[in-house]
N, C-alpha and C positions, 0 to 999 in steps of 0.2 A: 530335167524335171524329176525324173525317180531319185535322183538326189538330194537334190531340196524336200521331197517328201520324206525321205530317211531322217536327214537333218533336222526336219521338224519332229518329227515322230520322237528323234532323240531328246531334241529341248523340251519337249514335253515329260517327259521321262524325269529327264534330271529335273526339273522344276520339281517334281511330286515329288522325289526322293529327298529334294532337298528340304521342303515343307517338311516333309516325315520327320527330319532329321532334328529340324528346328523347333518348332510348334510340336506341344504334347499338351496333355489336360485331363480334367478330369470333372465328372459332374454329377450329382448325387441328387436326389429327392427323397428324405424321409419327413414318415409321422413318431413324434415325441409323444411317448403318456407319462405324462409325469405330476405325483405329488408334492404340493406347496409347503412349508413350513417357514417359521422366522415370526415377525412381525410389521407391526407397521405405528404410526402416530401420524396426526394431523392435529395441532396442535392441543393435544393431552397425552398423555402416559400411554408408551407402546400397549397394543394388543395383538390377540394369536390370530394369526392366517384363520386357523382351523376354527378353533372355538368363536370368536367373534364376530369375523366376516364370514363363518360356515362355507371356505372352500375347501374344495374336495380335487380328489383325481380328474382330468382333463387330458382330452389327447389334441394336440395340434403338428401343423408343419414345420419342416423347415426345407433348406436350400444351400447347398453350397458348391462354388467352381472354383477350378483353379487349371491357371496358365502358366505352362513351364515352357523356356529358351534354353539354348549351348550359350550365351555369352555372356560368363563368369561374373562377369561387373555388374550387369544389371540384375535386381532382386526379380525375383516371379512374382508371379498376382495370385492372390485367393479374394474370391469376395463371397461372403454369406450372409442369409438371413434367414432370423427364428424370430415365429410369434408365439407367445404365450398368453393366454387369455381363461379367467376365472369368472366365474357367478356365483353365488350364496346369497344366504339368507338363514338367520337366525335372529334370535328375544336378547335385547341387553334391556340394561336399566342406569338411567343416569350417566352416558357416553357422550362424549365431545368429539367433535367431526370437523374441522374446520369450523363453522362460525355458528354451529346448532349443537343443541345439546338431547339426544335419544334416546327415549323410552320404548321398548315394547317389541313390535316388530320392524326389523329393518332388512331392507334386501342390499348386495353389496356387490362390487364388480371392481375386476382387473385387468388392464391391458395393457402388455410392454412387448415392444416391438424392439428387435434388437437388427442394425446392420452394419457391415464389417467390412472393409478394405482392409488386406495383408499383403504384406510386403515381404516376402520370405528368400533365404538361400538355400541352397542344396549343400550340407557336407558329406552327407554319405547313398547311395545312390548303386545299392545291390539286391543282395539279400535282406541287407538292413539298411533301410534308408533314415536318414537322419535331415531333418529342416529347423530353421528358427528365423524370427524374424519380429515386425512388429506389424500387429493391428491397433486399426481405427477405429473405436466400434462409438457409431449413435444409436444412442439408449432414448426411445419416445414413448409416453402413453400415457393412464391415466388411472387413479383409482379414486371408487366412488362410493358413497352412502346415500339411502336414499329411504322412506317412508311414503305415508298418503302424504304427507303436506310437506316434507324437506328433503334437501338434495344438495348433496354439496360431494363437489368433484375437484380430487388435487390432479391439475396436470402436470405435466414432467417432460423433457427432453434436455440433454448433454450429450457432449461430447467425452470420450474418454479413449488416452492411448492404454493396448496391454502388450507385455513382453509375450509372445507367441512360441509353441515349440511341437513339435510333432516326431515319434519316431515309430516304423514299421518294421514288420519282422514278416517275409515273404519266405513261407516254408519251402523248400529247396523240393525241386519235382512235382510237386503238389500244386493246386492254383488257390492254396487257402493262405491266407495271411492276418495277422495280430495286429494292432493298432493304438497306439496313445497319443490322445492330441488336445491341446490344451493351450488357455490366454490365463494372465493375471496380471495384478496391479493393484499396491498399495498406496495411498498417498492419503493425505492431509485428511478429508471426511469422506472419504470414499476408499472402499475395498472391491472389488471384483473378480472374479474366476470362473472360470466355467472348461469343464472338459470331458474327454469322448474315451472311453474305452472301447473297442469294436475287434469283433470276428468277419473277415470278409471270407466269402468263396467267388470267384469269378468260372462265369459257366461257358461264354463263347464271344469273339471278337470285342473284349474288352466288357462287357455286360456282366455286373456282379450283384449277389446279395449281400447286405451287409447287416449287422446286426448286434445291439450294445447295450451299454449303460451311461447315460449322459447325466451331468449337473449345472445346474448355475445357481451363482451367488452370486447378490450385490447386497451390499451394506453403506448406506449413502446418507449423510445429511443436505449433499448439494443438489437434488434432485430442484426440488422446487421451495421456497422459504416457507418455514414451518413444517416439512413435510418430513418426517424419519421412514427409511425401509431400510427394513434386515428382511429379505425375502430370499429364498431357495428352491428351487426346481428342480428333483429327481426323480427319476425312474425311465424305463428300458425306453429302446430307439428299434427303428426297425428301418432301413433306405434301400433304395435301387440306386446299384452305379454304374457310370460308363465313359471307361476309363481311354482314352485316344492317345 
């Protein structure tokens, strides 16, 4: 019997270590403040984020994790998601909107939801680590004009791949580390980008602050028919990580 409880006690052991060994990750939760710029049209001549729809700075969430393996062949997992979400209100005169034409005061709104499946590899995996790969990312939401008596809302959802790449710089003795990580993708009526510059510190059993300058851009005719965006979203990032 005190054998077989050794025995056990062992396979329990190597089980964990082996887990250890195999399975790693990591998982982050920040808030994005970030200002809008670009344009937009619904079928009339683009107008400004700022000036026309009267958006301003906004802070929101995002999310992201990723799953890493030992067995070369198969890609790791990242999946993320960021929302972005605007209100305004300002005076045009003589503006078309989808299927109304606005005078005076109008209140106006936007919301694009972005979520991401990545398929990455590991080439470098030291001091400086090195990844690339491809994301999936679906683009949803919706922007809208509205007054006392009209309302007209373009919706929107796509699908889109981006070529993926990320590389890190883990200061050697230190628990502080550098970061660029980033998608894009050019094609036919659509552009897309978006990337992360980050300072991380990690303080105890994988638990980090981290802390950046993030952007996105999309520039799309295929969003919704009739619908142009050249939108942008910049400014700092702030997340909690915990890294396993």
């Amino acid at each position: 019997m005190p054998h077989l409880k050794k025995l056990a006690l062992f396979a329990l052991l190597s089980l964990g270590e082996l887990h250890a060994d195999m399975i790693g990750g990591e998982v982050s939760l920040g808030f994005f403040n970030h200002e809008p710029s670009g344009s937009a049209s619904y079928g009339s001549s683009d107008a400004s984020l700022e000036e026309t729809f009267g958006f301003s700075e906004e802070q929101d969430i995002f999310l992201k994790a990723y799953l890493e393996h030992p067995f070369p062949l198969l890609p790791n997992l990242k999946l993320g998601y960021t929302t972005l979400s605007h209100d305004g209100s300002s005076s045009v005169n003589d503006f078309t909107w989808g299927d109304n034409t606005y005078d005076g005061h109008i209140d106006s709104s936007l919301s694009l939801d972005m979520s991401d499946v990545t398929l990455y590899y590991e080439f470098l995996d030291n001091w400086a680590e090195v990844d690339a790969g491809l994301t999936l990312r679906y683009i949803s939401g919706n922007m809208g004009l509205s007054n006392n008596t009209l309302n007209d809302v373009a919706d929107f959802s796509i699908w889109t791949p981006l070529l993926y790449g990320k590389v890190r710089f883990n200061m050697p003795v230190t628990d502080l580390s550098f970061q660029l990580e980033a998608n894009a993708i050019s094609y036919w009526d659509m552009t897309a980008y978006d990337y992360e510059l980050s300072a991380r510190y990690t303080l105890v059993m994988g638990l980090g602050l981290e802390a950046g300058y993030k952007s996105f851009h999309i520039d799309s005719d295929d969003l919704v028919d009739g619908f142009h965006a050249d939108l942008d979203f910049s400014g700092p990032y702030a997340a909690a990580i915990w890294d396993f």
